[in-house]
C-alpha positions in Angstrom: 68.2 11.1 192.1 65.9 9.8 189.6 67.1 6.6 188.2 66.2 5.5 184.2 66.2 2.4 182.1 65.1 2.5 178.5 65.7 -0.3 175.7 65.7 0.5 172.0 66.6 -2.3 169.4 69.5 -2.2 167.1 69.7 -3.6 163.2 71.4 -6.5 163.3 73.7 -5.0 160.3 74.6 -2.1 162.0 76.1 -3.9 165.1 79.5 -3.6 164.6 79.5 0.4 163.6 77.1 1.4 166.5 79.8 0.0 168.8 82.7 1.7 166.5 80.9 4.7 167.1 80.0 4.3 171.2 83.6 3.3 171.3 84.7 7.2 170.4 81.7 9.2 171.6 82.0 12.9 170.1 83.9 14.9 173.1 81.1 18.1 172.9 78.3 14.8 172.7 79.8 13.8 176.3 80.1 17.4 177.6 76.8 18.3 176.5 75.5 15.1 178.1 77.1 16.2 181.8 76.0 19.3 181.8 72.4 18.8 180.8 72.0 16.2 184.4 72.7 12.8 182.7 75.0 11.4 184.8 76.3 8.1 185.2 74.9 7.0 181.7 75.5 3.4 180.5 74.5 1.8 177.1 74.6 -1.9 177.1 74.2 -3.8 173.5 73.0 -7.4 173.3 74.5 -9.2 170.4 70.5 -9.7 169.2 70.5 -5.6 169.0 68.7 -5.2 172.5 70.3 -1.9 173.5 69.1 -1.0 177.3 70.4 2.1 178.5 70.8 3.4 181.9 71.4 6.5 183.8 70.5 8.6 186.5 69.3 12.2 186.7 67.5 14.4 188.8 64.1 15.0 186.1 64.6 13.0 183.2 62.1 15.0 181.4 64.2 18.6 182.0 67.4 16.5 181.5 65.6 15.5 177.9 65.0 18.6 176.9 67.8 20.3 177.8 69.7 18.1 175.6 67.1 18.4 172.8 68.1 22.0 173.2 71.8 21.3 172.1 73.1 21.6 168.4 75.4 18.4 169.1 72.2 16.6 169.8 70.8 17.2 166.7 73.5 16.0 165.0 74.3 12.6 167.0 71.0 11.8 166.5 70.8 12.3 162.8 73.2 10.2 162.8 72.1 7.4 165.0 68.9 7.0 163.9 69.5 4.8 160.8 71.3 2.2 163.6 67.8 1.6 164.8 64.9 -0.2 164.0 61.2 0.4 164.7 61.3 4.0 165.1 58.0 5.1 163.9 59.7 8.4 162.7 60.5 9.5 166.2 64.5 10.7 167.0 65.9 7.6 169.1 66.2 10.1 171.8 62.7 10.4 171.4 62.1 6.9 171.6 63.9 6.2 174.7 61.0 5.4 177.3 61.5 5.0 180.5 60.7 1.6 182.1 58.9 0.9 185.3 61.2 0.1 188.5 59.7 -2.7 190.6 62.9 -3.1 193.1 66.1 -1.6 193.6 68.7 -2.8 196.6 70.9 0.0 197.9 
């Protein structure tokens, strides 16, 4: 199992509404997240706007574009992408990249 960490940043005046929205994730958005391989997916927001997410697949890449594949997708992240700063035109999907592990303790 392939394990992933990504950060993104936040606007600062979206804050409060990003977690509104986390708080009641679309029910097909969370299906269509378990069946494309991410599982145990976490999203953790800093009160600066450092969003670091977390999960764990078995290809990140095939679990990426799996979920690229999916209508819902499109449409979350229409929607999301205004929350976010710095995103060079890229879908914040997109702009999740994956950082290096240097330890992990099972």
């Amino acid at each position: 199992m392939q394990r992933v960490c990504f950060l993104l940043k936040v606007r600062q005046d979206r804050l409060a509404e990003y977690r509104e929205r986390h708080a009641a994730v679309w029910p097909e958005m969370r299906a269509a997240l378990s069946a494309t391989g991410w599982h145990n997916y976490s999203l953790f927001l800093r009160d600066d706007g450092l969003l670091v997410g977390y999960l764990e697949t078995e290809d990140f890449e095939a679990a990426r574009a799996c979920m690229e594949a999916t209508e819902v997708n499109a449409r979350w992240q229409a929607e999301m992408a205004p929350f976010f700063e710095v995103l060079d035109g890229a879908r914040p999907d997109e702009a999740m990249k994956p950082l290096t592990e240097v330890f992990h303790l099972a």
